[in-house]
N, C-alpha and C positions, 0 to 999 in steps of 0.2 A: 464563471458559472456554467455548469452543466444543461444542457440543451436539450438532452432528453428525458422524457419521466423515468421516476424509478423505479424498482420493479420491488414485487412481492420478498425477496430473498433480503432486501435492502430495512424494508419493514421491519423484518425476523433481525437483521444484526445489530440494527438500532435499539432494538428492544435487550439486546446481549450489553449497549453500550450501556443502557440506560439502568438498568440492575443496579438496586443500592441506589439507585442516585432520585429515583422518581418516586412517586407514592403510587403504589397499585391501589387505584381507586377503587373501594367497593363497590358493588352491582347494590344497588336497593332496588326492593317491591314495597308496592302501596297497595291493600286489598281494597280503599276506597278507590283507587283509581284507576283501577283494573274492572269494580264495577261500576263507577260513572263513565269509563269511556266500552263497558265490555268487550274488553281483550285485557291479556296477560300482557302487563306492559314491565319491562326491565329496564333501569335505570344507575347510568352512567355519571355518576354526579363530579366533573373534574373544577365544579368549584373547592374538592375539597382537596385537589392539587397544590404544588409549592407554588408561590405567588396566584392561589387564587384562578389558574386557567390553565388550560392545557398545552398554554404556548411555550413553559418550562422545556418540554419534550424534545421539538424540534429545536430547540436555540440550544439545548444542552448535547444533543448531538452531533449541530454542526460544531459548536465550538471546541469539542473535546476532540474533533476529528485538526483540527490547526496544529502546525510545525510552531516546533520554539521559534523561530523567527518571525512567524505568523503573529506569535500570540504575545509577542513584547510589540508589535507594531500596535497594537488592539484593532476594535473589532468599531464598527460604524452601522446603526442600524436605523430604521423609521416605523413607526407604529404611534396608537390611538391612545397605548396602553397598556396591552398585556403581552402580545410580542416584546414591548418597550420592558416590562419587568423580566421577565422568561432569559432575553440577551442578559439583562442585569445581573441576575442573581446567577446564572450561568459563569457569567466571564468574573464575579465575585469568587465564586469558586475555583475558578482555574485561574484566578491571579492572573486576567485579561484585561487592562483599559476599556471602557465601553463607549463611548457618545451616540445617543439615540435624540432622533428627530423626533419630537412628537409635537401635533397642534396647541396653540397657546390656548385653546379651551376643552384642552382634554379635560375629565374626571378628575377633580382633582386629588383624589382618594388614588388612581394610578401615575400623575407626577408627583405625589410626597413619597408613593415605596417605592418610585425606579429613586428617584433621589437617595433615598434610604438605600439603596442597596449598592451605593456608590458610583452609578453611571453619571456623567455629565449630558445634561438635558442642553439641546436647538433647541427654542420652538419655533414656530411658523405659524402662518397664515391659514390654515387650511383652503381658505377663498380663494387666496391671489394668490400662493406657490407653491409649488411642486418641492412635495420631500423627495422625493428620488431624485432630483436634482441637485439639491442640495446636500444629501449623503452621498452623491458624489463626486460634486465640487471638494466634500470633507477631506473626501481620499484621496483623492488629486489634489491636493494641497498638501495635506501632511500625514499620507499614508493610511493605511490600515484595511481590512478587509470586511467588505459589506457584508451583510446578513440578513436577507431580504424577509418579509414577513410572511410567508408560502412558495414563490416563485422559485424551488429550489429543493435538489433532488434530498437532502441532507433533512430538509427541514419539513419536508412531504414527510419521510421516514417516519421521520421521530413524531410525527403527530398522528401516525397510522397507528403507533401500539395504542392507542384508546381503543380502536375498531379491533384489535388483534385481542386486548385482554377482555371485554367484553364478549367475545367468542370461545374466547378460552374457558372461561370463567361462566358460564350459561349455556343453554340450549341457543343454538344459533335460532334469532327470530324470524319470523315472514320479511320485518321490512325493522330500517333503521335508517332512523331522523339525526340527521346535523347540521347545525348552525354553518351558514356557507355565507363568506366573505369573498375574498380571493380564490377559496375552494382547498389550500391545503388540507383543514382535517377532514374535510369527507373526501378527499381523492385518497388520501391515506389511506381512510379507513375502508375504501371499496377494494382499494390495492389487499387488503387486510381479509376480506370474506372471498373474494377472488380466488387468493392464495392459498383459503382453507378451504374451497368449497364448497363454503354455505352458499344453501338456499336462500340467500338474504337480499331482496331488492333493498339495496339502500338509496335515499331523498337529499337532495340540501333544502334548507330551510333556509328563507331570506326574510327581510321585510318586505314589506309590499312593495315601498318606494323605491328599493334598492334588490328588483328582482334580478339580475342581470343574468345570474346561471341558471332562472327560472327560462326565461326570453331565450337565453343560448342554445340551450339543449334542445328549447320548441324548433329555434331557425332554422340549429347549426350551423352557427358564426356566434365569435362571441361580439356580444350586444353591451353597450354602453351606455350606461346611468346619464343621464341627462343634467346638466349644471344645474345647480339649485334645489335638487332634490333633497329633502331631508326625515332624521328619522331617531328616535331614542336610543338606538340599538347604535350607539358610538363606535363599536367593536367591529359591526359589519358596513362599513360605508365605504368597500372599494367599488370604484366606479367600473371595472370590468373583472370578467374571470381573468386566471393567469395564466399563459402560456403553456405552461405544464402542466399546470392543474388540470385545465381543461380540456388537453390531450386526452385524460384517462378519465376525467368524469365525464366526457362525452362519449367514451366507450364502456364506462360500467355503469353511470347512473340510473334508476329509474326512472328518474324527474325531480322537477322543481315544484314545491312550494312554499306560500308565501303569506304570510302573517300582518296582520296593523298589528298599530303601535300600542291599542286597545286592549288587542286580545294580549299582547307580550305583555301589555301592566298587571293582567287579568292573570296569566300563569306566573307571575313573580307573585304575587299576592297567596295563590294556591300553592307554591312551593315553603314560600313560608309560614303557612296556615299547618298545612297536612303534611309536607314532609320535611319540615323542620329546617329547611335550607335556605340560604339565602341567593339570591342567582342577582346578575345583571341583566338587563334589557335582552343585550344577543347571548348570554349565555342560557335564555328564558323561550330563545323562539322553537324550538325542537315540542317544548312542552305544551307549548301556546298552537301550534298546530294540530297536537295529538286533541286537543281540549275543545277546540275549536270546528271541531269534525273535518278535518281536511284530506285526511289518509284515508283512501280509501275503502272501503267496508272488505274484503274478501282480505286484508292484511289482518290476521286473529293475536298475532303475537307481533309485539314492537318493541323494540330498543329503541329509547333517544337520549342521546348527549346532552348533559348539562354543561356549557363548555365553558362555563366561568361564573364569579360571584362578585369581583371587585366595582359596586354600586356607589353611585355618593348617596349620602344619605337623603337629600333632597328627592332622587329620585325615585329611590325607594319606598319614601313617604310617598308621593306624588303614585307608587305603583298600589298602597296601602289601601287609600284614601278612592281609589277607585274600584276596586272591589269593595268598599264600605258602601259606594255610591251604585253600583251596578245591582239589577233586577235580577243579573244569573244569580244560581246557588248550588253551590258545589256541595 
């Protein structure tokens, strides 16, 4: 694995790779939501991406980029769930072997379609072990080539065209919200306005309990989630930034912020009321920040990332049923 971030040029070839192969997500506007949060908000919805998230992007670039000898050995990957589909339906397509780590209590709406989509499922413990340990025990045992879920120049790239085609595709905004895990899609996508130079402060969006590149960016060190921390937002619970990532969101970020579990059931609820979509927990925190008054006031124009939809239904209900219950009104 490559050791340094990647650069703006890397964003643009990815996007050449990716042609025909991804869904250029449409930009939607909402004029109620433009006037309950007043500002022109533009929206990125890559729940309507293939498998549901925008982790198609990066897994379909690095793998497209593997030697025939590469890609008969296949591919070893770890995720929550949607990296874990993204690898899948990727290495489905290029006729790659897949095995992905994923916790035995993921979603189980994303262990039936990586199943479906032909990878063979580890699970683990999330508690007591370490998937990176164990994808690479995999490879060291019987071959094949990791495929990390951010930490990697291939797969930064390909999750930077969201930030690249929403620029393309709009008036570059004041400022642009995205869900931040490890930090791939928003180091992407800052690599993405950088490169075009927009005027665009772009944010990660965390949970609260899992601020970590909120905390990093304040330090400057990255900062580590604490054992036992927990949070709805299944999709974002890496317990630090990554290596790479954090190289370049610590040179282009605006800031961190950071959302409960409250307000993300509160903008899943509003996504499927008013604009018709269905999100997940962390692909709901971008929206749940905008809604939530967090950005603040001198930002008139916003982009945020919708960066996924694959919910179980339990928790969806459970996001329903709380806007039923809640005094806000949207």
């Amino acid at each position: 694995m490559e050791t340094r971030p990647p650069s703006f040029s890397e964003v643009e070839r990815a996007a050449q790779r990716l042609a025909g192969h991804v869904v250029r997500t449409p930009l939607l506007y909402s004029p109620q939501l433009n006037a309950l949060t007043g500002r022109q908000v533009v929206i990125k919805p890559e729940c309507l991406q293939h498998t549901g998230s925008f982790k198609f992007r990066g897994a379909f670039n690095r793998l497209c980029q593997l030697t025939v000898q590469e890609r008969t050995a296949g591919v070893v990957a770890w995720s929550s769930g949607n990296h874990a589909q993204g690898v899948a339906l990727a290495a489905r397509l290029l006729n790659i072997p897949a095995r992905i780590v994923m916790p035995a209590d993921a979603p189980q709406i994303k262990t039936r379609n990586t199943q479906a989509l032909g990878a063979e499922i580890v699970a683990y413990d999330r508690y007591s072990e370490d998937r990176e340990v164990i994808a690479r025990d995999l490879v060291a045992r019987d071959g094949g080539t990791i495929v990390p879920s951010y930490d990697d120049v291939d797969i930064i790239a390909g999750q930077g065209t969201v930030g690249l085609e929403l620029l393309q595709d709009a008036e570059p905004p004041d400022a642009m919200l995205v869900c931040c895990s490890g930090g791939g899609l928003v180091a992407g996508c800052a690599l993405a306005v950088e490169g075009l130079q927009a005027n665009t402060a772009v944010f990660a969006v965390e949970p609260s309990e899992f601020n970590d590149h909120q905390r990093s960016l304040h330090n400057g060190v990255r900062e580590r989630i604490e054992p036992g921390s927990t949070s709805i937002c299944d999709a974002l619970l890496a317990p630090t930034p990554g290596e790479l990532t954090f190289a370049i969101n610590q040179r282009l970020l605006a800031g961190g912020l950071a959302v409960s579990d409250e307000e993300v059931l509160l903008a899943m609820a509003f996504a499927f009321e008013h604009l018709k979509l269905v999100l997940e927990p962390g692909g709901a925190v971008a929206l749940a920040a905008l809604l939530s008054g967090k950005v603040p006031d001198h930002y008139r124009s916003v982009g945020i990332v919708l960066s996924g939809g694959n919910v179980d239904p339990a928790v969806f209900a459970a996001a329903i049923n709380a806007d039923s219950n809640s005094q806000e009104t949207f």
